[in-house]
C-alpha angles and dihedrals in degrees: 000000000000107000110236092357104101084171098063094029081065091047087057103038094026083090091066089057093075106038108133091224116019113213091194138030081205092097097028087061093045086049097048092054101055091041086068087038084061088038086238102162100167091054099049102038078060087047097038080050094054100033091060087049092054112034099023088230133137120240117181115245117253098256092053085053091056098044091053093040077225122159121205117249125196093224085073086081110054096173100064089041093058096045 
């Protein structure tokens, strides 16, 4: 993933948005946080959206996200991170 470049980290990532079937939420949350880095609503509410039908997880809305000045980090979900 490009270093201090969000732009070129979703280039690289943008392709595991639209697996049919995701192995793996590592990418989607990696994607999901630098959707909100970019400020790309549209992007991540479709992830978010995908992300809670295949892995039954909860992911907080955009605007919950901005108010908190939160960032999503993959250790909030322990689960994934142990598989």
């Amino acid at each position: 993933m490009s270093v201090n470049d969000p732009q070129r980290a979703i280039e690289i990532l943008d392709v595991q948005a639209n697996v049919e079937h995701p192995d793996s939420p590592v990418p989607c949350l990696y994607l999901l946080d630098l959707y909100r880095v970019v400020n790309d609503k549209p992007k991540y509410d479709n992830l978010r959206e995908r992300f809670v039908i295949f892995f039954n997880e909860n992911v907080p809305e955009f605007a919950a996200l901005t108010q908190e000045n939160g960032v999503l980090h993959v250790e909030r979900y322990p689960y994934w991170t142990e598989r």
